[in-house]
N, C-alpha and C positions, 0 to 999 in steps of 0.2 A: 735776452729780450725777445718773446714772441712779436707775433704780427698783430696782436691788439696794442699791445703797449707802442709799440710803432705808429697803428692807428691813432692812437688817441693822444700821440705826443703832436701827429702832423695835423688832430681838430685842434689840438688847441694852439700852437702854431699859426695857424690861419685866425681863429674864432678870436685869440689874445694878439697875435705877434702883427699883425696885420691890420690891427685897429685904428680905425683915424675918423673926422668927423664926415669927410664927404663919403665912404664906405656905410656909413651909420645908415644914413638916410638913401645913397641908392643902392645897396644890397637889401634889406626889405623891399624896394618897390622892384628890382630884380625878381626876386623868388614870389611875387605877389600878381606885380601885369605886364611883366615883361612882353606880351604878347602885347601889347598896345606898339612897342617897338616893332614887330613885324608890319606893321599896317601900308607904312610907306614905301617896306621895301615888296612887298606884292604888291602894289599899285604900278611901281616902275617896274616889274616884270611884266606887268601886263600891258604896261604902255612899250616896253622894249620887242614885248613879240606883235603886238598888233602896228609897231611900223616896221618890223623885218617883212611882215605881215603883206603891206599893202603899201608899200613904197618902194625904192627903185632896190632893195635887197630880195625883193620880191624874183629879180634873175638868178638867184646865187640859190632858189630850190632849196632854203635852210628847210628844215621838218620842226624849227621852232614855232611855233603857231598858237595863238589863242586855245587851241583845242588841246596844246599840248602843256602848257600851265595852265588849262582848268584840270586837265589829268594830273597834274603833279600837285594842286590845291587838295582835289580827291584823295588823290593815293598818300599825302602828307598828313593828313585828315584822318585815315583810316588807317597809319602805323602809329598814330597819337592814341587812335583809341583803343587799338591791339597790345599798343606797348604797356598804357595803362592799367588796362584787364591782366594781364601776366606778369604785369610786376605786384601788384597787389597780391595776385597769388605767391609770387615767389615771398612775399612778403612775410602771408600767414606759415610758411613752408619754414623758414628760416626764424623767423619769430627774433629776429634782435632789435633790441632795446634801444630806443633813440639814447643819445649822450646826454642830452636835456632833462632825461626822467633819470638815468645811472650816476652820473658825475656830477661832482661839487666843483663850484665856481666860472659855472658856463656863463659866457654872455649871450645873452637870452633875446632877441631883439624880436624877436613874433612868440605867435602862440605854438606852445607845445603843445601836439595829440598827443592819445596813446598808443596808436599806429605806430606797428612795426619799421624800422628802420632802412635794411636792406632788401633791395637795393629804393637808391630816391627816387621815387617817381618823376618827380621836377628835372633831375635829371634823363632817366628815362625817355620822357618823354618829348621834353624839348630835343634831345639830340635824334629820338625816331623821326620828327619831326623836320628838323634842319634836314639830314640827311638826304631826306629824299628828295627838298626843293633843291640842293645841292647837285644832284646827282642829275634833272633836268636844266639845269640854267648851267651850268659850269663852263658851257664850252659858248656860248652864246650871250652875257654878258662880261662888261670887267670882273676880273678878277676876286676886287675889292667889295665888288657887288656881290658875286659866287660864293665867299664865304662868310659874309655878314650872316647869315642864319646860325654857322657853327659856331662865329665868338655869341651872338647872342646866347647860343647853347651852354656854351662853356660859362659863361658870366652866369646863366641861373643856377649850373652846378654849382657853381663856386659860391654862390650868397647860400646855397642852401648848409653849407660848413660856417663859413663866415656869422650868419644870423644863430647858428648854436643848434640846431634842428638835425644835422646828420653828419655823420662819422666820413672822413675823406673814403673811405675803402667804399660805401653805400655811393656818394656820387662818382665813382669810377667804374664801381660794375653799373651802377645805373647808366651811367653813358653806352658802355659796351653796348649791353646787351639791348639799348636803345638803335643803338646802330646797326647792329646784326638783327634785327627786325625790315628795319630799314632796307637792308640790303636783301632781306627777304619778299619783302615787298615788292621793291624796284623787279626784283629775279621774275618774279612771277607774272609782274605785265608785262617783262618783255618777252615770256615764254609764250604768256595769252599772245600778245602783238604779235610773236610772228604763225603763229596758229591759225589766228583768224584771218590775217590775208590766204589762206589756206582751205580753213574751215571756218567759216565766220559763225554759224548758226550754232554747230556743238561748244565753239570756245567760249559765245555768249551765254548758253548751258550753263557748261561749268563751272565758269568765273561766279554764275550769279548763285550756282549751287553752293559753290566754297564759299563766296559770302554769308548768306544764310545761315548755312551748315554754322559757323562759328560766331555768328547773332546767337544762333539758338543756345550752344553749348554756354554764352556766356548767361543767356539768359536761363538756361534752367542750374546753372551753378548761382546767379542773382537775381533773380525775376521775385514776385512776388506769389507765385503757386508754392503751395506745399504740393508734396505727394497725393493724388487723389486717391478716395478709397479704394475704388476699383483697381489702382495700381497697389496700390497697399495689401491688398488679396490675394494678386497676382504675385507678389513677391515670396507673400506666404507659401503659395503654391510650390515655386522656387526653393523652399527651404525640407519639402518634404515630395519628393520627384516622384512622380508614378506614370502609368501610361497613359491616362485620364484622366479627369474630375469632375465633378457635379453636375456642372453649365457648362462648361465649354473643354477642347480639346487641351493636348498638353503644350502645345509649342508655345506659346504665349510663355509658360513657369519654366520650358528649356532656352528661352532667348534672353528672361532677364537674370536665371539662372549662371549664361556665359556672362553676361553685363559685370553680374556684379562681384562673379568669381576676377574678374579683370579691374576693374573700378572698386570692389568692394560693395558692402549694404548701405550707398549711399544715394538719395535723390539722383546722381549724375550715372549711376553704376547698372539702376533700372531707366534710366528714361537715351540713356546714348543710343542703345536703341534705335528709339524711334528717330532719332537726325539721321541716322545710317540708314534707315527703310524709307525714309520720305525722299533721300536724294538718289536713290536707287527707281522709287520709284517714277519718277522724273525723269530718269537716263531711260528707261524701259521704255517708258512712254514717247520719248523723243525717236526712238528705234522706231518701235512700234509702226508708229505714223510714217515717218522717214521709209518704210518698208512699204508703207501701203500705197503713199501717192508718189516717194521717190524717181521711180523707176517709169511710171506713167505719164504723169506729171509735174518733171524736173525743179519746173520752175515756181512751185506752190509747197513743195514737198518739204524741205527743210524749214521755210516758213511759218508754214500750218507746224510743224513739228516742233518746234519751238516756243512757241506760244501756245500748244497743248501743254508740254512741262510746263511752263510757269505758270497756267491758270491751274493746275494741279498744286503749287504751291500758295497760291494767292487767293484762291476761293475758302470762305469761312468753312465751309464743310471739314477740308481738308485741311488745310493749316493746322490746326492744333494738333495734328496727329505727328506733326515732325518735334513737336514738345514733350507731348504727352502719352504715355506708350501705354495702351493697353490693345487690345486686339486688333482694333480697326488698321492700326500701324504698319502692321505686317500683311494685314489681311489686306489691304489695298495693293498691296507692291508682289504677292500672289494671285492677285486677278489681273492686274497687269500683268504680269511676266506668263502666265497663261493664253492672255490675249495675244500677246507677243508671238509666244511656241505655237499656237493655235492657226494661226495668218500664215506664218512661215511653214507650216503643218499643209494647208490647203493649198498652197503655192511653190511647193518643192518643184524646183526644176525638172523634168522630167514628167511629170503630172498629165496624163492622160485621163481621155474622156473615159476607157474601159477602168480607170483608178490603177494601172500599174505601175510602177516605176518608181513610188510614190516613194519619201525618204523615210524607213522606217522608227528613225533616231529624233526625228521631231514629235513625234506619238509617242513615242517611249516618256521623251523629255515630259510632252504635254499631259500624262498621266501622273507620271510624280508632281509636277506643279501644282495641278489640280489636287492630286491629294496632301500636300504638304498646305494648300489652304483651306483645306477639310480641317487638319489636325490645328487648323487656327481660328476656322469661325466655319459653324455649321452653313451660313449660309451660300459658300462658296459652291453648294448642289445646283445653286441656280444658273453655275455654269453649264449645265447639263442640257438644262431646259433650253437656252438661250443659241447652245452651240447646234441643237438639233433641230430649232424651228429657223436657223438660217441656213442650215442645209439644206432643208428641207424645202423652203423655199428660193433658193438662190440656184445658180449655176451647178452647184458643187453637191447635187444631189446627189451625183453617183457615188459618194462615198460613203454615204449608207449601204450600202452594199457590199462593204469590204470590210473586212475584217480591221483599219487600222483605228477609225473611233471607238469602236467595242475592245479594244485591246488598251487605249490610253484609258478608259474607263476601269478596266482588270487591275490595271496598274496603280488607279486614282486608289480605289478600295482596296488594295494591297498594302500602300503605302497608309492609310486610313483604319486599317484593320487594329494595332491598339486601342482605339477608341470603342472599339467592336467589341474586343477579348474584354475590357476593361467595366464595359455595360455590363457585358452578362454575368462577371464576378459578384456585380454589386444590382441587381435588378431590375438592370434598366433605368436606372435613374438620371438619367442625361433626357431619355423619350421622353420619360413622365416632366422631365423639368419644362421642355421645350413647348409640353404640350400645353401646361401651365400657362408659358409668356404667352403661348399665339391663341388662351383662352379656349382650347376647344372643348371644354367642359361647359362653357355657357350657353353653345351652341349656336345657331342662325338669332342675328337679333341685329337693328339696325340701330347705329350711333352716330349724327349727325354731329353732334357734338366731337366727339373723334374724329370724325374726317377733317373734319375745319380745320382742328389743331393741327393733325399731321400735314394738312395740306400747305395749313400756313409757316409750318417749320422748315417744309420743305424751299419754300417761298424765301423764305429768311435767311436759313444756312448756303444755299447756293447766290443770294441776294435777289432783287425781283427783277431786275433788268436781266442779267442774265440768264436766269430760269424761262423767263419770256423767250428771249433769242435762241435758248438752244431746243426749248421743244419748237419754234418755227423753223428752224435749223436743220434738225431731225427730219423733219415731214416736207420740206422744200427737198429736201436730198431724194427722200424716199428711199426706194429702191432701184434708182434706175444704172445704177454700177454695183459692182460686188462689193468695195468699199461702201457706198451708203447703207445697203443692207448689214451689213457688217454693222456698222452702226448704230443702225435701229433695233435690230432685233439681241444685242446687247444691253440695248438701252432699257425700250417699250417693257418688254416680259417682265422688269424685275420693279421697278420702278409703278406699274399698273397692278401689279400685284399687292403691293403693297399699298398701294392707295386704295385699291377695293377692300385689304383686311383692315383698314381704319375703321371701315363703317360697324366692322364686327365687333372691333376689339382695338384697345388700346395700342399702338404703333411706335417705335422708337423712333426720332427725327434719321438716326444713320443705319437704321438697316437697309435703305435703298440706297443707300451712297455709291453703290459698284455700277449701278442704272444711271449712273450720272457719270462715269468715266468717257464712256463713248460719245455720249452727250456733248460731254469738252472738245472733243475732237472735230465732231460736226461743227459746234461754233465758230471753231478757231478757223475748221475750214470753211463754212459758207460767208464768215464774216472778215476772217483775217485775211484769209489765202490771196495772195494775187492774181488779180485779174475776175475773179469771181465776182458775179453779180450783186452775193452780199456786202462787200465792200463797200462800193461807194453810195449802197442803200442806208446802212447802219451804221458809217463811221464814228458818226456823235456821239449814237446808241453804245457804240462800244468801249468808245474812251469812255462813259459815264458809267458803264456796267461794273470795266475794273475799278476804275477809282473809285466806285461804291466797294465792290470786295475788298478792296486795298483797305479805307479806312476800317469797314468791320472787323477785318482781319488785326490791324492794330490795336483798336478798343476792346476787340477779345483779350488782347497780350496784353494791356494794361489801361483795365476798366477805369481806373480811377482818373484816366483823362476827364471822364462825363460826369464821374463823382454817383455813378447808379448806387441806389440801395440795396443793399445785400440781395433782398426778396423780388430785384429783376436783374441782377448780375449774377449769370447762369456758372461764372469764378469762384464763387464765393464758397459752391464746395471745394476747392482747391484751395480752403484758407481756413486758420484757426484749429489746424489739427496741430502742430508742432508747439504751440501754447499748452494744450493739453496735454500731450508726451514730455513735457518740463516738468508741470503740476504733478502728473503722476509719475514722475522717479523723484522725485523730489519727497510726498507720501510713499513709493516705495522702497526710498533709502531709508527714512524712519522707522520702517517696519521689519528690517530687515533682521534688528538684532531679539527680535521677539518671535521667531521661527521661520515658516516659510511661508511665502506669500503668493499667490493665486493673483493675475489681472483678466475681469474678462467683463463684457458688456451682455445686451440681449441683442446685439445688431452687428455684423459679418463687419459692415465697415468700419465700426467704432472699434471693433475687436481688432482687425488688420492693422488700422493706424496707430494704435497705444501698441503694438509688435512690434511695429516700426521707430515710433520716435521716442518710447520709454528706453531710459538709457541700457545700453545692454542688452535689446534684442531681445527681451523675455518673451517664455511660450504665453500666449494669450488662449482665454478659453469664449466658447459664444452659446450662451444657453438659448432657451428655446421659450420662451413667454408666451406662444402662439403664432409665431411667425412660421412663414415658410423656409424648404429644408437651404441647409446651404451647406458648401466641404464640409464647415468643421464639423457638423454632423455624422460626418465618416470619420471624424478623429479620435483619436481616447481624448475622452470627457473629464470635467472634475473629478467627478467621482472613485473614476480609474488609477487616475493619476495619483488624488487622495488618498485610495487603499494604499498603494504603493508607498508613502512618505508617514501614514501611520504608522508603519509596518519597526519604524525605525523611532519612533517616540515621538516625533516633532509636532507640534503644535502648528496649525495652519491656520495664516490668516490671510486678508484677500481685499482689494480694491476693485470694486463694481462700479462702471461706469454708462451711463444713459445721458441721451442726448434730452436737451432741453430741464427747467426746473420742475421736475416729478416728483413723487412718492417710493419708497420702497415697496416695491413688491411682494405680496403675504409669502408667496413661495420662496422667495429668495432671503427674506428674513427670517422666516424660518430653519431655515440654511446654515444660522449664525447665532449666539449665544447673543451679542449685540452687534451696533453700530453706530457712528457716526454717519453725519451726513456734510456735507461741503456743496459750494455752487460756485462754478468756475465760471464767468462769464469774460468773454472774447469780443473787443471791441476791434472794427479797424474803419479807419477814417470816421472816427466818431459815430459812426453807425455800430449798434450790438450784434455781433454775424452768428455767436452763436453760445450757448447757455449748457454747461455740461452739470450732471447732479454728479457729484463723486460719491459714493458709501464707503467709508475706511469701516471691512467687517473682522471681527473676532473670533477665533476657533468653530472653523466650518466643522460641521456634523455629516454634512451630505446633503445632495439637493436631489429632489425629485425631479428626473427626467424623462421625456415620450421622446420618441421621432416625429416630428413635424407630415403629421397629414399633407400640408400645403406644400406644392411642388411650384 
């Protein structure tokens, strides 16, 4: 006898041998609201600590306390929803078959899903749950009290066999591994608790980082974003590694490159990522700060420091970047950590007015940093600008004169030099793109219309209260310490730059995003800081600033609170591509036994995303209809790839995809003996978000192809 036949002798044991009529009826309301039976007994927890509380046990210093079963409601709360999330996983992992869908003669007393079996969540969960209000009350009510949460635990395992719904082996690891969460949980705030009597500011960090951090993970393993295109690019990028590309540097295709080599080519495998670079970036920033005013101003220092990381996570700007990984992700957590080496750099102990003594390992560091967020987004030069007009006007003039910023600069363009070698192979094509976005072909022209937009985006993504407060922030500071300039001149330079090139030329909302870092930190400090005058000016101002970031920040993560229409939910590119990667393996598995088949669009993003979610990872091609150049323009082409597969007899045929209900293209139809045409349209919340034409083509001939003029 194996251990299934065991199993399924002790369901049906329980399910049959165990049957009687008052089990009938309260084993479904067990496995259904059992939690209505919790109600009571949290009430008399809360009435048992609030008179240990405040009556004559009040001598006997118990640490039971209202504060201390709202923590145990929280923490009981938050291994309900931890256990949940990971048992569903283990669920898809394991994949067995409830007994109600596999065996004959179940007594059935609820609905069967078809939700995997092991382990039960019902178990699971209730016992993460018990656990941990077990684990505070045990020693500070009766007894009989302390473990009423585990029989209720134990009584939903048990109805969930009893009612026909799962295998005794499902509600015993459900229990376990219910419990061993549990005691993970418990672990962890008493490790926080005794930390924070210690460190209070860094433990409040972390804890709030580790929270997040595994929101996010659960949210981009079930959130409702697909892969954005621009991620879908990047990935591409990852599948064919060079020193360079087109638009932007290579670290970006070598981070989700490590991702997914570890994760695999999965949504979680590209975007882990960015939860790793946003919580990194946080801790930097907490340094950062903690370095600047710690040591000066003890008693503002950790404060302000603190509340810089979290407005780092909580302002719209930034938020989505701990989701969503494409450049900005990393490139935010490289200008911090430069800021960082940069401060520490100008403040080496030993630091004299002639510049000797200076530490030479901070300049070293701060040149690879610098250049390591060159290799991530060009605009990280504007560290150059920013670091030399606060030397220049600050204290810290004489370091211009020494050899250690012109050597971390040696070192930025050393580190930055494959982008360089990588230009001149291919010519120049990175210059000519950049020169492209920032228009300089159109020359001096004024656009009123453009500035409004960027102005107002800028308004928007940082929110308006707080945009308000931190440029008065800024300029209340001024420069009347090394710290405030530090600040501004981080800030002003990059931020002003880019509100004057709006009037020229079109402006992305986050290429000043790094002009707003510093920004954060003035806030946190003229408005948070202790004892500061902006304090008790802007208090309202400020609880109303975040709790505006707060909600933005939510409604970005799931628009569909407000129910926006596709055409003002700035999400809705993050949606309707994985519908379209079904459709077409679904026409690519039909075509597969009538030779070989070709997937490619006339758009980089529509190409990247059928790469991605057409089953199998196939190579995708991106022709060229007039558009401007992109990679795959550096890639072998149809054409190429065609000679090659003639060469060996096969017949080629090919699925062409464009957004929206179009036409076939004279050049692309030409292309093809015939075709088919299809219209895919992608609804979601009853709105239509997006319309794809599909062309199923026949025995390609060749397509006439140019290089894209347009950079």
């Amino acid at each position: 006898m194996n251990i299934f036949d065991i199993d399924k002798g002790l369901f049906f044991l329980i399910n049959h041998g165990t049957s009687n009529a008052l089990f009938d009826v309260a084993m479904p309301f067990m496995t259904a609201k059992s939690y209505l039976l919790l109600i009571p007994y949290m009430l008399y927890v809360l009435y048992k600590a609030y008179k240990i509380q405040n009556t004559e046990y009040r001598s006997q210093k118990s640490e039971f306390d209202i504060k201390i079963v709202l923590w145990a409601f929280v923490l009981a709360a938050f291994a309900f929803l931890l256990s949940d999330w990971l048992g569903n996983e283990i669920k898809h992992t394991i994949r067995r078959i409830r007994p109600c869908n596999t065996l004959e003669g179940v007594k059935l007393l609820v609905g069967c899903t078809k939700s995997y079996s092991m382990p039960s969540n019902h178990a699971t969960n209730s016992f993460a749950f018990a656990m941990v209000l077990y684990y505070f009350t045990r020693r500070n009510i009766p007894v009989l009290f302390s473990i009423y949460p585990l029989i209720l635990a134990a009584l939903v395992a048990f109805s969930r066999v009893y009612v026909g719904v799962h295998y005794v082996g499902d509600v015993v690891v459900g229990a376990l591994f219910g419990t061993a969460i549990a005691f993970v949980i418990v672990g962890l705030f008493r490790y926080a608790a005794s930390h924070y009597k210690m460190r209070p500011h860094s433990t409040l960090l972390f804890s709030f980082l580790f929270v997040i951090s595994v929101f996010r993970i659960y949210y981009i393993l079930h959130g409702p974003l697909d892969l954005g295109p621009d991620e879908a690019h990047y990935w591409e990028w990852s599948r064919m590694l060079d020193l360079s590309y087109y638009s932007k540097g290579p670290m970006i295709a070598y981070l989700v490159y490590i991702g997914t080599s570890i994760f695999g080519d999965t949504v979680f495998g590209i975007r882990v990522m960015a939860v790793i670079f946003s919580a990194l970036s946080s801790i930097y920033m907490f340094m950062l700060v903690n370095h600047m005013y710690g040591k000066q101003e003890p008693e503002i220092g950790q404060p302000v420091a603190l509340s810089s990381a979290l407005l780092l996570q909580i302002i719209p700007m930034f938020a989505p970047f701990g989701v969503i990984f494409t450049i900005d992700s990393p490139f935010i957590f490289f200008w911090i950590l430069s800021l960082y080496i940069f401060w520490k750099a100008i403040n080496s102990e030993g630091a004299k007015g002639n510049g000797q003594g200076l530490n030479h390992t901070q300049w070293i560091l701060l040149g690879i940093s610098i250049g390591l967020g060159l290799l991530t987004k060009y605009t990280m030069a504007f560290f150059y600008l920013c670091a030399f007009l606060f030397l220049l006007f600050s204290g810290k003039r004489y370091l211009l004169k020494s050899l250690k910023p012109y050597t971390a600069l040696l070192i930025s363009l050393l580190v930055f030099s494959p982008v360089i070698i990588w230009n001149f192979q291919h010519d120049w094509v990175t210059i000519r793109h950049t020169a492209g976005q920032a228009h300089v072909s159109e020359g001096l022209k004024i656009s009123l219309k453009n500035f409004i937009e960027f102005l107002g985006s800028q308004i928007g993504i940082i929110t308006p209260i707080i945009f308000v407060m931190m440029f008065y922030a800024l300029f209340k500071l001024g420069t009347k310490s090394l710290q405030s300039g530090f600040l501004l001149y981080f800030s002003i330079p990059v931020i002003g730059f880019f509100l004057l090139k709006s009037i020229q030329g079109k402006v992305q909302p986050n290429w000043a995003m790094t002009g707003y870092i510093t920004g954060i930190i003035a806030f946190a400090k003229y408005f948070m800081g202790r004892g500061t005058k902006g304090k008790g000016q802007g208090r309202l101002l400020v609880i109303a600033g975040i709790t505006v970031a707060i909600l933005v920040t939510v409604i970005a993560h799931y628009p569909s609170i407000i129910k926006l229409p596709p055409k003002l939910d700035p999400s809705s590119r993050l949606r309707g591509w994985k519908e379209l990667g079904v459709e077409v393996s679904r026409i690519h598995d039909s075509m597969k036994n009538k030779g070989e088949v070709f997937i490619f669009s006339d758009r980089y993003q529509v190409s990247s995303e059928l790469a991605f979610y057409v089953k199998g990872h196939p190579r995708t091609y991106c022709i060229n209809l007039g558009r401007r150049m992109n990679q795959y323009d550096l890639w072998p082409d149809m054409n190429s790839n065609a000679f090659k597969i003639r060469s060996s007899g096969s017949t080629i045929n090919a699925v062409f995809v464009r957004i929206d209900n179009v036409d076939m293209p004279t050049e692309v139809a030409e292309a093809f003996e015939k075709y088919d045409k299809r219209l895919l349209q992608v609804y979601d919340r009853g709105y239509l978000l997006r319309e794809y034409s599909i062309f199923i083509c026949y025995n390609f001939k060749g397509i006439k192809t140019a290089m894209p003029e347009n950079y």
